[in-house]
LOZATOR-826898 format. One record per residue (C-alpha): x, y, z; residue number from 1. Coordinates in Angstrom, 1 decimal, decimal comma. Each point is the difference from the previous one (the first is absolute). Layout:
BEGIN
node px=X; py=Y; pz=Z; i=NUM
...
This chain:
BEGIN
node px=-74,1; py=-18,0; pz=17,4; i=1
node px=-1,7; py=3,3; pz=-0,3; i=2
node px=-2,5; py=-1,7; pz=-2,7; i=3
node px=-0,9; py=-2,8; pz=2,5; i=4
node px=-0,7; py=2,7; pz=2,7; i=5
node px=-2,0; py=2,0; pz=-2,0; i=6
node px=-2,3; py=-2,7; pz=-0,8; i=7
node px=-0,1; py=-1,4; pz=4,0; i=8
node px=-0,6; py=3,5; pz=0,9; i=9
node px=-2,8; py=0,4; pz=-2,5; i=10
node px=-1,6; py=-3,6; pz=1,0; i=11
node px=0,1; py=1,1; pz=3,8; i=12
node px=-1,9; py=3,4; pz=-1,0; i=13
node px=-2,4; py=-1,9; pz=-1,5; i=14
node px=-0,4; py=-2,0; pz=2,7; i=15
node px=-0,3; py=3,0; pz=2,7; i=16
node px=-1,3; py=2,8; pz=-1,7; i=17
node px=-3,5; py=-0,1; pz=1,8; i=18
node px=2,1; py=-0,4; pz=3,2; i=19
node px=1,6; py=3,8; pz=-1,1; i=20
node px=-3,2; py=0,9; pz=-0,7; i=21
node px=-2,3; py=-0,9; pz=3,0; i=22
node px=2,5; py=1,3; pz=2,4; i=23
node px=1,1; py=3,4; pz=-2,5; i=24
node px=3,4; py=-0,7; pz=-0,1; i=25
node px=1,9; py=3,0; pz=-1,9; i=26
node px=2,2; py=-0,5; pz=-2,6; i=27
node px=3,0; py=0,9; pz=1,5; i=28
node px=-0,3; py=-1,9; pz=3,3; i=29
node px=-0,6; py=-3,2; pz=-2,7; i=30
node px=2,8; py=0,7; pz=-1,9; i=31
node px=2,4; py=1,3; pz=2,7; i=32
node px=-1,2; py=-2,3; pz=2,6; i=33
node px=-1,1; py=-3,1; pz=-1,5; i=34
node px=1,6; py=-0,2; pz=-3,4; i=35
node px=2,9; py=1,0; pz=0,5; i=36
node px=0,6; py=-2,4; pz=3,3; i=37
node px=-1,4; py=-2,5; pz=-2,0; i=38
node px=2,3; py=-0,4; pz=-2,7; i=39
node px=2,9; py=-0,8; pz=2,3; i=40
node px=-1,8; py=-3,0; pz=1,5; i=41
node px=-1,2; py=-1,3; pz=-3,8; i=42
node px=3,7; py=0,6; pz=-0,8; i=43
node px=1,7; py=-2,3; pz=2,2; i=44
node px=-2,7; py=-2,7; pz=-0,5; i=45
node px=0,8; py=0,1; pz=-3,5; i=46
node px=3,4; py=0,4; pz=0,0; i=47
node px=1,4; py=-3,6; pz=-0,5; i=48
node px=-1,9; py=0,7; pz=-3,5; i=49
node px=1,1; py=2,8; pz=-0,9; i=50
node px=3,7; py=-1,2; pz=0,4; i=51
node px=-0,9; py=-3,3; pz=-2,2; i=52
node px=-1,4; py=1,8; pz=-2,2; i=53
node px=2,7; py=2,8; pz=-0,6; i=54
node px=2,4; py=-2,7; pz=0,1; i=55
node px=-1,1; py=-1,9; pz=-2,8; i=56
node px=-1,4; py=2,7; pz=-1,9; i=57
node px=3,9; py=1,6; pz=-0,2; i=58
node px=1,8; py=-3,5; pz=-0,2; i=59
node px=-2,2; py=-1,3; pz=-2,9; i=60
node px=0,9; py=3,2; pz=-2,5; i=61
node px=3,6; py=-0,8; pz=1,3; i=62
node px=-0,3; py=-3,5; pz=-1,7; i=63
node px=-2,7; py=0,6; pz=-2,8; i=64
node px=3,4; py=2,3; pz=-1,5; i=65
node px=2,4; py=-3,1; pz=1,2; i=66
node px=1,8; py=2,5; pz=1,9; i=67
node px=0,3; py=-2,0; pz=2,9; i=68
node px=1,4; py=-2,5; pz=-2,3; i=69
node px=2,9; py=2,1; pz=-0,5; i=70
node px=0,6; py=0,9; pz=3,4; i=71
node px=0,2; py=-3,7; pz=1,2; i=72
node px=2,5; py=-0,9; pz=-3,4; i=73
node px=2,3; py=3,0; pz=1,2; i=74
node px=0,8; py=-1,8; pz=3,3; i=75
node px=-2,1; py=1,6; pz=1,9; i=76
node px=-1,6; py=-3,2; pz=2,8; i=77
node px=-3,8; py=-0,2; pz=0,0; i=78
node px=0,9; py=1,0; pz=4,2; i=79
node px=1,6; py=3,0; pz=-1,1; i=80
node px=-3,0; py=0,9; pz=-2,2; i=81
node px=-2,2; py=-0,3; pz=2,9; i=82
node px=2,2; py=2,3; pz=1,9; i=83
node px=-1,7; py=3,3; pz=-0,9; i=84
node px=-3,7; py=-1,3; pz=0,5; i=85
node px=0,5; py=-0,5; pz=3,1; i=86
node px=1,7; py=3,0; pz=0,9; i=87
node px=-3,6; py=1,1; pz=-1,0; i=88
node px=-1,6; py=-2,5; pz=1,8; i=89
node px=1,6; py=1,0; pz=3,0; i=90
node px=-0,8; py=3,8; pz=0,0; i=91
node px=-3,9; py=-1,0; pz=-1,0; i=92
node px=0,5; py=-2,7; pz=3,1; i=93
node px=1,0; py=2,3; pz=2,2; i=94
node px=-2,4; py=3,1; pz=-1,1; i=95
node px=-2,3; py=-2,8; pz=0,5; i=96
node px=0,8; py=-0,9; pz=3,3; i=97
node px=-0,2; py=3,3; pz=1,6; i=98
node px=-3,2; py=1,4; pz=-1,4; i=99
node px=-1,8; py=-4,0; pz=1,2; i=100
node px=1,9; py=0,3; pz=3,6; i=101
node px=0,1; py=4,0; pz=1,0; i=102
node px=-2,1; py=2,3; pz=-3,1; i=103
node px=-3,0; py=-1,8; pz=-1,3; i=104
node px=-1,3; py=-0,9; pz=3,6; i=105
node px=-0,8; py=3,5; pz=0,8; i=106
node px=-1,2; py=0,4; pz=-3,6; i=107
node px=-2,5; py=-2,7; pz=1,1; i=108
node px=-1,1; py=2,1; pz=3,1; i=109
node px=-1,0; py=2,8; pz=-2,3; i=110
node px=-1,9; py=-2,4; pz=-2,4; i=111
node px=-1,7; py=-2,1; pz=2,9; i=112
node px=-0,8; py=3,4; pz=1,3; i=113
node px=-1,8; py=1,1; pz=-2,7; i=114
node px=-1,6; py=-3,4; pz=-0,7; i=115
node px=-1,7; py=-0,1; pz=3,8; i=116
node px=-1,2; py=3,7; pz=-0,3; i=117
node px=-1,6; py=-0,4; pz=-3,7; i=118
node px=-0,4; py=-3,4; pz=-0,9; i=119
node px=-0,2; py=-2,6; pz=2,8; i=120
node px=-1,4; py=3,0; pz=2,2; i=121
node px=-3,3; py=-2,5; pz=0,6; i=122
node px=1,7; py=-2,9; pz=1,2; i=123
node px=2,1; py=2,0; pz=2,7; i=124
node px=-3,3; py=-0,6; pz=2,6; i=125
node px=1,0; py=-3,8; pz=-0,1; i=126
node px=0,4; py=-1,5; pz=3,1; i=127
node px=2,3; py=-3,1; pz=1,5; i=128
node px=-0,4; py=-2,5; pz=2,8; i=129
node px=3,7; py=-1,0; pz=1,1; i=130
node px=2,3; py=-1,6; pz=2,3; i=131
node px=3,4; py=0,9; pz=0,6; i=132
node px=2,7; py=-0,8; pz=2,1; i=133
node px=1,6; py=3,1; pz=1,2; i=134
node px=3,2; py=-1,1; pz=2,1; i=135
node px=0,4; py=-3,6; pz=1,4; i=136
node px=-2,4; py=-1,1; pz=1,6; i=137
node px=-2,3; py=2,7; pz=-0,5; i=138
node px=-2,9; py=-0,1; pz=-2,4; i=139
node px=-2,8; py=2,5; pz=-1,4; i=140
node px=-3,4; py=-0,6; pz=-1,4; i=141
node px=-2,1; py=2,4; pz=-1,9; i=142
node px=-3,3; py=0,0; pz=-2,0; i=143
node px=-1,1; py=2,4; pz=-2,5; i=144
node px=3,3; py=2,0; pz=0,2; i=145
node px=-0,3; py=2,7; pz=-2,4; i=146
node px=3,3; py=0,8; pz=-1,0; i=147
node px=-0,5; py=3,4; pz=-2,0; i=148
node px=-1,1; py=1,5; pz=3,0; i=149
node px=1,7; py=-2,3; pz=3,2; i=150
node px=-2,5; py=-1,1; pz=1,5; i=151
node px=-1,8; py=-3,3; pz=1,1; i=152
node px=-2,4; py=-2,4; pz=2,1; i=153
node px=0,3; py=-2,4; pz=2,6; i=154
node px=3,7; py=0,7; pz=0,9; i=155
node px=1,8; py=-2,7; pz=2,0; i=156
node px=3,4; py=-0,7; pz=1,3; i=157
node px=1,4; py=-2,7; pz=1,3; i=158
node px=3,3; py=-1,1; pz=1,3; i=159
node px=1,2; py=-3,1; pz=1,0; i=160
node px=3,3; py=-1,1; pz=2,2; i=161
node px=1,4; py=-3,4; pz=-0,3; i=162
node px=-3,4; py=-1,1; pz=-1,6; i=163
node px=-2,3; py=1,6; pz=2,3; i=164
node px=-2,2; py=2,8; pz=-0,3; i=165
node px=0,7; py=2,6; pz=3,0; i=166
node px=-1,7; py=3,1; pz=-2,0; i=167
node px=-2,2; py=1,0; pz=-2,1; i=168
node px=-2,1; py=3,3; pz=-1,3; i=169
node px=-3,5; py=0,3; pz=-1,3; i=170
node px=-1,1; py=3,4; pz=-1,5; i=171
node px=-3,3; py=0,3; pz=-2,3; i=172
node px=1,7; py=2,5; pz=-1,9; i=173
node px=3,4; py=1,1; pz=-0,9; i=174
node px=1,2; py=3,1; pz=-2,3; i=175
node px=3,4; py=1,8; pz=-0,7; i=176
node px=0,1; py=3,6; pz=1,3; i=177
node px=2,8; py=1,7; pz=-3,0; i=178
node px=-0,1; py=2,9; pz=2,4; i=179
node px=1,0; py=-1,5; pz=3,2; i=180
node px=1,6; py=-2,8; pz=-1,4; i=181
node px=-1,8; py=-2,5; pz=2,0; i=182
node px=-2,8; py=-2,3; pz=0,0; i=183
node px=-3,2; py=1,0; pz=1,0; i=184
node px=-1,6; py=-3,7; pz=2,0; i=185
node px=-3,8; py=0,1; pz=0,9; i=186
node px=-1,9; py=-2,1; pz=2,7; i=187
node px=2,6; py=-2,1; pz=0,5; i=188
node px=1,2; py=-2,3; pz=2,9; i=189
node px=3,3; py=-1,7; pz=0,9; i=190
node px=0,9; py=-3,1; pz=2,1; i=191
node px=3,0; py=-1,2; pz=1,6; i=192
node px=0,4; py=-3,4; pz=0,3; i=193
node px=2,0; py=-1,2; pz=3,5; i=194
node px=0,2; py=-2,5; pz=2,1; i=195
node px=-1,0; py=1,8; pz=3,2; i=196
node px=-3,1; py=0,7; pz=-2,3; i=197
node px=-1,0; py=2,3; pz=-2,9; i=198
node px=0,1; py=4,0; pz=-0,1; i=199
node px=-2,9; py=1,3; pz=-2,0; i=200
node px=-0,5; py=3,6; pz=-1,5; i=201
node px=-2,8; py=1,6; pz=-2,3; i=202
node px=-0,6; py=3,6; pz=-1,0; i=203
node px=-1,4; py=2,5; pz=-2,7; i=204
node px=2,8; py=1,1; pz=-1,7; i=205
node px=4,1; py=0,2; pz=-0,2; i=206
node px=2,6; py=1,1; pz=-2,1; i=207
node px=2,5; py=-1,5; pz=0,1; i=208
node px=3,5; py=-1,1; pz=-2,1; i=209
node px=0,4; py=-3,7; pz=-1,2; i=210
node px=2,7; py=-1,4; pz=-1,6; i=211
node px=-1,1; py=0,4; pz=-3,3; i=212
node px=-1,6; py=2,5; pz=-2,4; i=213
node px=-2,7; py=-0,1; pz=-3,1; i=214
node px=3,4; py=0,2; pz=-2,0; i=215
node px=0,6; py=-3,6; pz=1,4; i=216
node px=-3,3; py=-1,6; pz=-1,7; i=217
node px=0,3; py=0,0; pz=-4,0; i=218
node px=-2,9; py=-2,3; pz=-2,1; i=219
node px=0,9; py=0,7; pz=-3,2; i=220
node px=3,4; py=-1,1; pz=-2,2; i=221
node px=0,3; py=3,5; pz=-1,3; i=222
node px=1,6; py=1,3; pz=3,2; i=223
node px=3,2; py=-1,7; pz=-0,5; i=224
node px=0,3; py=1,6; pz=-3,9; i=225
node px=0,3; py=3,4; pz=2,0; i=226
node px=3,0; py=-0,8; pz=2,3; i=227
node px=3,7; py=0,1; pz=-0,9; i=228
node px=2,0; py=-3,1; pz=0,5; i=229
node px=1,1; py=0,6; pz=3,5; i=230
node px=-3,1; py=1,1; pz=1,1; i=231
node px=-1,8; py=-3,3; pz=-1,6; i=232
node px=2,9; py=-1,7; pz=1,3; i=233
node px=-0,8; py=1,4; pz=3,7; i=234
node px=-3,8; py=-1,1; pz=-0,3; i=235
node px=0,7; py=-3,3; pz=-0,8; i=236
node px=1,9; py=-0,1; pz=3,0; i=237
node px=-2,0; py=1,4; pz=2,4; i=238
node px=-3,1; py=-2,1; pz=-1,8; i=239
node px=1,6; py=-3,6; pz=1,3; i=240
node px=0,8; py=1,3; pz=3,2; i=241
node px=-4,1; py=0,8; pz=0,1; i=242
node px=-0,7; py=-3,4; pz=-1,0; i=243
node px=-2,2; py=1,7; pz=-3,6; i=244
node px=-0,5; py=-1,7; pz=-3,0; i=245
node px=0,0; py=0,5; pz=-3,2; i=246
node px=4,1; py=0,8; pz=0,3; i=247
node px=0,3; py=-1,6; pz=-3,2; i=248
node px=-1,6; py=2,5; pz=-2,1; i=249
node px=2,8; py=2,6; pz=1,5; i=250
node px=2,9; py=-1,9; pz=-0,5; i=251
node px=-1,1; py=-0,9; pz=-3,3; i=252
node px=-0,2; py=3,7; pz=-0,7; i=253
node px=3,7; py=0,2; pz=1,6; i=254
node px=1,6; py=-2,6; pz=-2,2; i=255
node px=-1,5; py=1,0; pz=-3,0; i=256
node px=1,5; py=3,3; pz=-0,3; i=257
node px=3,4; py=-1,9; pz=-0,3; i=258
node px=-1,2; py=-2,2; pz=-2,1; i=259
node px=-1,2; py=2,0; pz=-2,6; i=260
node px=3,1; py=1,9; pz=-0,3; i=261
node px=2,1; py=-2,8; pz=0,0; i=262
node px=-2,3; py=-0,9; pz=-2,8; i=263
node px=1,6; py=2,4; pz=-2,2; i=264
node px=3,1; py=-2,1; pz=-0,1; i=265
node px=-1,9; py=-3,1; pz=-1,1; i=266
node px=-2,0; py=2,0; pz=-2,8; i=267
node px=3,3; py=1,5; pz=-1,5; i=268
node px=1,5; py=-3,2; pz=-0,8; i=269
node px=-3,5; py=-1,6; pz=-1,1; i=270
node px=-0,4; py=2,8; pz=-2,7; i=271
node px=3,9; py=-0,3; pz=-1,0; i=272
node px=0,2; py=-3,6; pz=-0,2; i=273
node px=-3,4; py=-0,5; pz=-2,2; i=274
node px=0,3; py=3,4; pz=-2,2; i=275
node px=3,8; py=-0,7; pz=-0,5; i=276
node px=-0,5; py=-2,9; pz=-2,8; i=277
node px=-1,6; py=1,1; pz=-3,5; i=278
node px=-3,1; py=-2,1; pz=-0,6; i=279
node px=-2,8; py=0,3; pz=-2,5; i=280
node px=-2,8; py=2,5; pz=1,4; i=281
node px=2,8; py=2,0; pz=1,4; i=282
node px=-1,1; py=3,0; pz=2,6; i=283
node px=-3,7; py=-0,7; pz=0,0; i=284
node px=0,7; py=-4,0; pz=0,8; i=285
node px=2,6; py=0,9; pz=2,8; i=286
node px=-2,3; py=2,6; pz=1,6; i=287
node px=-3,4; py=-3,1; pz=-0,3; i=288
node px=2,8; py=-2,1; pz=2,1; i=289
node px=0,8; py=2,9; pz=2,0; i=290
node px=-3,5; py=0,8; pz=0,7; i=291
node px=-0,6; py=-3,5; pz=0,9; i=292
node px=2,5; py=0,0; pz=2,6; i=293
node px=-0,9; py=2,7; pz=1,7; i=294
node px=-3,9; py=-1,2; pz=0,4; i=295
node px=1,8; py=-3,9; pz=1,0; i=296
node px=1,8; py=2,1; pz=2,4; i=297
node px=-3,2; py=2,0; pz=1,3; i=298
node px=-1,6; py=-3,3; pz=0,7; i=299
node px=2,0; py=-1,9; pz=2,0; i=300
node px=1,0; py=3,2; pz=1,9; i=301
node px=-3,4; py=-0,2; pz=0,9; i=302
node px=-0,5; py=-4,1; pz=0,8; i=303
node px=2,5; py=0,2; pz=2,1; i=304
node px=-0,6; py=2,8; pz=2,3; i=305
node px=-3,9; py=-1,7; pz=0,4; i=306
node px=2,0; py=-2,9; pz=1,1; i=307
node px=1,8; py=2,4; pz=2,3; i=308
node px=-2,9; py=2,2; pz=1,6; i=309
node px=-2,6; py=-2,6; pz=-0,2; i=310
node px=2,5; py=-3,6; pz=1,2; i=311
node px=3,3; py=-1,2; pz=1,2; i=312
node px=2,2; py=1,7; pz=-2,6; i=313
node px=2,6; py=2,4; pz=1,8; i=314
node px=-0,6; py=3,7; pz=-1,2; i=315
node px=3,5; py=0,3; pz=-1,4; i=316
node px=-0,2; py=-3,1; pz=-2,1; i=317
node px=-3,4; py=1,3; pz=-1,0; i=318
node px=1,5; py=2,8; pz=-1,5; i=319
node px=3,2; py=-1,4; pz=-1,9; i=320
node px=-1,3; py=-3,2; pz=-1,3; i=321
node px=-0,6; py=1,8; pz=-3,3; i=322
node px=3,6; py=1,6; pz=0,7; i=323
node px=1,5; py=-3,5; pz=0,1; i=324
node px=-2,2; py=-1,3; pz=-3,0; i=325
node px=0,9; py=2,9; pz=-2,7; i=326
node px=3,4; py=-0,1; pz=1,3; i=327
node px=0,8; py=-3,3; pz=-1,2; i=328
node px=-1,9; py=0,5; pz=-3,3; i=329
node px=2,1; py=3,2; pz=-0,1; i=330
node px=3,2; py=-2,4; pz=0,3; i=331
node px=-1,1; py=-2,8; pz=-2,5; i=332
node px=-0,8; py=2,7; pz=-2,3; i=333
node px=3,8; py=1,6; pz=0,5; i=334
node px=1,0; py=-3,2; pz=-1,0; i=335
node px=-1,7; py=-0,2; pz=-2,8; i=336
node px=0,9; py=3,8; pz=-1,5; i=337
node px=2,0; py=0,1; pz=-2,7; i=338
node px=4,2; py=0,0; pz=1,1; i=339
């Protein structure tokens, strides 16, 4: 494991180190910052790996000296064997499950931090033209929305009542006040649609409160990396109340951070059931098969969530197809393990 970081983390310097450069980056905010936020999130990416691995690296010296071979002709059941791998698996599961739902979310806030102030610092003047429903029946329209600093062109509102429209708001600009917390509406006009007739009303400038705030808009799939569970949980709520899009992409995040600890289960008895049996080619063949898995595994983790975020799929199926698949191969090969 700590090989496999040191070589990601010295593939990603390579990658940034005229980023750190360009925007004179010390050492210690990299390190203490970045780095070591970083290592987390690589960590429980590859940690469905690293259990394979460890698994089958152990088991295989267990039956290259036919010691588990003697364990099994003592009486000892091939169940009962299992036993303290997954007492194992369990505290890894779990360990897992915390630092994915509650610790390595606000280690991503730290590393997206530093990412936006020293490496995607150039992109953070890009701008969005959106529509959003707020609330039933009430919908917003924006262009060129900057979202790095809240603010926007050609604001509109419109709200509708048993399908008709009886308001609606123009402004030519619109930006965020932090101080005041309020928005700041330029040369804008309102009408109220009625039947007696309409109620019109135009003027310079107004601040005023709407029901939602730049912490409402997100455009880019790293937001949901930096909330905890319930948070994520929350948005995604208050995202199909809005009428958004792109809810997939969250509740994909939210179902994966099971999955993947779950996955530690699966993994355990994989690397048991192939590295239990003595074969010619002995460690370095189970860890090729091992290896193989793993990558297998990788790939239809990601088929499936495409088919998820980008067609019909549900999220959650998205997620544990691969779950479902290795969990079978983990039973046929449990079958198949020496007795």
């Amino acid at each position: 494991m700590a090989l496999l970081l040191c070589i990601t983390i010295v593939i990603d310097i390579s990658e940034k180190i005229d980023n750190f450069i360009d925007g004179d980056a010390t050492w210690q905010t990299i390190v203490f910052k970045y780095y070591l936020n970083f290592i987390p999130f690589i960590a429980s990416l590859l940690a469905p790996f690293f259990v394979l691995v460890a698994v089958i690296f152990f088991t295989s010296q267990l039956a290259e000296r036919s010691e588990i071979i003697a364990i099994l002709n003592s009486g000892t059941s091939f169940n009962r064997f299992l036993y303290p791998y997954f007492v194992g698996a369990c505290i890894l599961a779990f360990v897992l499950y915390v630092g994915n739902n509650y610790v390595i979310p606000s280690a991503n806030t730290k590393r997206l931090e530093f990412e936006n102030t020293y490496i995607n610092k150039y992109t953070n003047t890009i701008s969005y033209s959106f529509q959003r429903q707020i609330s039933p029946g009430v919908f917003i329209y924006m262009e060129n929305y900057v979202p790095f600093e809240g603010k926007g062109y050609k604001f509109a509102i419109d709200k509708f009542e048993k399908g008709k429209l009886v308001y609606k708001l123009r402004a030519d600009k619109i930006a965020w006040q932090k101080s005041l917390k309020k928005w700041r509406i330029n040369d804008y006009y309102t009408r109220q649609i009625g039947e007696e007739g309409d109620v019109i009303f135009n003027a310079a400038q107004l601040d005023t409160i709407f029901s939602f705030t730049p912490d409402n808009f997100s455009f880019t799939s790293s937001v949901k990396e930096n909330m905890t569970t319930p948070e994520l949980t929350d948005y995604i709520e208050r995202m199909k109340k809005s009428g958004q899009s792109e809810v997939e992409f969250y509740e994909v995040e939210r179902y994966r951070r099971t999955s993947i600890a779950f996955s530690v289960f699966i993994m355990t008895l994989i690397g048991v059931s192939l590295a239990s049996q003595k074969v010619r080619g002995g460690l370095g063949w189970h860890l090729v098969l091992g290896i193989g898995l793993s990558a297998l595994y990788e790939i239809i983790m990601k088929f499936s969530v495409t088919f998820s975020t980008n067609s019909s799929l549900p999220p959650f199926l998205g997620v544990w197809i691969p779950n479902f698949i290795f969990g079978g191969i983990a039973v046929y090969l449990m079958k198949k393990a020496p007795k």
